[in-house]
C-alpha positions as CSV (number, residue, x, y, z in Angstrom):
1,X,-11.3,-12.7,-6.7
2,X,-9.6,-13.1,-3.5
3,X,-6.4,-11.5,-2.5
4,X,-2.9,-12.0,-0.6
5,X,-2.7,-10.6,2.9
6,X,0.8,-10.0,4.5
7,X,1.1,-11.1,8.2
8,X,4.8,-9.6,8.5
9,X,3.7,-7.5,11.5
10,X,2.2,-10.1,13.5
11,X,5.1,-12.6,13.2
12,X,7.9,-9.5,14.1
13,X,5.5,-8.9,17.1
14,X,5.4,-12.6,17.8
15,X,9.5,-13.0,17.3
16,X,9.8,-9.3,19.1
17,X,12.0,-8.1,16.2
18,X,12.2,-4.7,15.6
19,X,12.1,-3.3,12.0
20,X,15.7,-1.9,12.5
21,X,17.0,-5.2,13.3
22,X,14.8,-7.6,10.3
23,X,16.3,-5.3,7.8
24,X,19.5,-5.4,9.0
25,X,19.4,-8.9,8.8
26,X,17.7,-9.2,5.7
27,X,19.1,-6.6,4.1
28,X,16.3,-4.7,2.8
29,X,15.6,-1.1,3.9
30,X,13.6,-0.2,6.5
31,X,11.3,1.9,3.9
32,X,10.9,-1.7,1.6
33,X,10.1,-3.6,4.6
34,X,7.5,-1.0,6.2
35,X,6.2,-1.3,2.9
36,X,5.2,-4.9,3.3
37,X,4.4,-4.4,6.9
38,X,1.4,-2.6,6.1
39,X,0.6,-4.7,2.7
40,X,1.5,-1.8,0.8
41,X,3.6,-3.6,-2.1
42,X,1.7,-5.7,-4.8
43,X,4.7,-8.0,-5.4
44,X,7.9,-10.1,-3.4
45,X,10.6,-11.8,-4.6
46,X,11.3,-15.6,-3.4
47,X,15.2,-13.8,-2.5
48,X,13.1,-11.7,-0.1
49,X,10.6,-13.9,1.0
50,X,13.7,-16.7,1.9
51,X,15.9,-14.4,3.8
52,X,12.8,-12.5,5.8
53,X,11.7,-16.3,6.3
54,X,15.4,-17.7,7.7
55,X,15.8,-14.3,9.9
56,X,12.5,-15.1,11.7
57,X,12.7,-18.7,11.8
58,X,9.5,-18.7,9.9
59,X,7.7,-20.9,7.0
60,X,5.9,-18.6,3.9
61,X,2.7,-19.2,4.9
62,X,3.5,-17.7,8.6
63,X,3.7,-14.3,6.7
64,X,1.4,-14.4,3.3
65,X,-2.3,-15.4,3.8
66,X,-5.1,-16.1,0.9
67,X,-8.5,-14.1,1.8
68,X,-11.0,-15.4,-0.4
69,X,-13.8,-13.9,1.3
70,X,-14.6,-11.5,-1.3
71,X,-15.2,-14.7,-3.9
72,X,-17.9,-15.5,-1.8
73,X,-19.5,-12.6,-1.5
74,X,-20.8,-12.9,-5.2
């Protein structure tokens, strides 16, 4: 089975947001958002996903990413 892979990190570095200032905007704590930085959450809701998407000018799949690379390993 594959999985989901957050690219958060790599669109803040390409929009050069800060943390600080996405979850001021988006208003979800920094601790939440560090969270999906680093892929560390299992779950997002679409609320979420909208509002980080409008603050960083950005569509879904600029931020979530399917690996199925582990599917066909088997």
């Amino acid at each position: 089975m594959g999985k989901i892979i957050l690219r958060l990190d790599r669109v803040m570095a390409d929009r050069k947001i800060s943390l600080k200032e996405l979850s001021e905007k988006v208003g979800v704590s920094n601790v939440n958002l560090s969270k999906m930085k680093t892929g560390k959450i299992s779950a997002i809701r679409f609320s979420t996903l909208e509002a980080i998407c409008e603050a960083l000018d950005c569509q879904p799949g600029d931020i979530l990413e399917y690996d199925n690379s582990a599917e066909n390993e088997e």
